[in-house]
C-alpha positions in Angstrom: 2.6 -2.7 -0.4 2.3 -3.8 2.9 5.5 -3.2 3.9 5.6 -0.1 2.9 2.0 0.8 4.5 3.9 -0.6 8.1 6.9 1.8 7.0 4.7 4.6 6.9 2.9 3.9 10.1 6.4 3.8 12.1 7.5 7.5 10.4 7.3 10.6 12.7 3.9 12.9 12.2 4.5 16.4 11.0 3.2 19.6 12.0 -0.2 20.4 11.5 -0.3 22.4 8.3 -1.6 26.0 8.6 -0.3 27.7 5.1 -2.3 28.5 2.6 -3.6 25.7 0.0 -3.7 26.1 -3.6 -6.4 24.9 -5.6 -5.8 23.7 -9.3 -8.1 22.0 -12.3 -11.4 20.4 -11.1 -10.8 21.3 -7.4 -10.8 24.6 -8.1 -13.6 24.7 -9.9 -15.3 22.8 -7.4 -14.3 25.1 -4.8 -15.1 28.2 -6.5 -19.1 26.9 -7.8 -19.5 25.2 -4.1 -18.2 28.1 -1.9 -18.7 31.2 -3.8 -21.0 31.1 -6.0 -24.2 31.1 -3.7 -23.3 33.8 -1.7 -22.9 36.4 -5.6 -26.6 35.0 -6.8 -28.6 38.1 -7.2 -32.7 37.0 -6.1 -35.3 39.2 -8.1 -38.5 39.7 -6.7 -41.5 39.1 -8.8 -43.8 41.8 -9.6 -47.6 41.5 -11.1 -50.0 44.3 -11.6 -52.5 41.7 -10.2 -53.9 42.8 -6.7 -53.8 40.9 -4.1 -50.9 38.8 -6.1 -48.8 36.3 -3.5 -45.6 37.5 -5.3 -46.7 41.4 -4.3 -47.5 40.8 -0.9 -44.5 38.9 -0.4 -42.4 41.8 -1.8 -44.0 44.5 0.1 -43.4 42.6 3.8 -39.6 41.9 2.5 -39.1 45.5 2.4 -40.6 46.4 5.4 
């Protein structure tokens, strides 16, 4: 293994990859849940028929 390690270390380097990359099995997943995901999460605001409720007052100075 070592030899092969100091084979390895004496080959050329290679461009730098800039094509696309294709993500399979867990990766994918992983990518998709991590990256995505997030950003497509809807937030609801809560409403309450209860004056002076946090939640209210929170929604009417988000929409202003």
């Amino acid at each position: 293994m070592v030899e092969h390690l100091r084979h390895l270390r004496q080959l050329p380097l290679v461009e730098c990859h800039t094509g696309p990359v294709i993500f399979l099995g867990q990766a994918a997943t992983e990518l998709f849940s991590q990256g995505f995901v997030p950003y497509m999460l809807a937030t609801r605001w809560v409403l309450s028929d209860n004056p002076g409720d946090p939640a209210d007052d929170a929604y009417a100075h988000a929409r202003h």
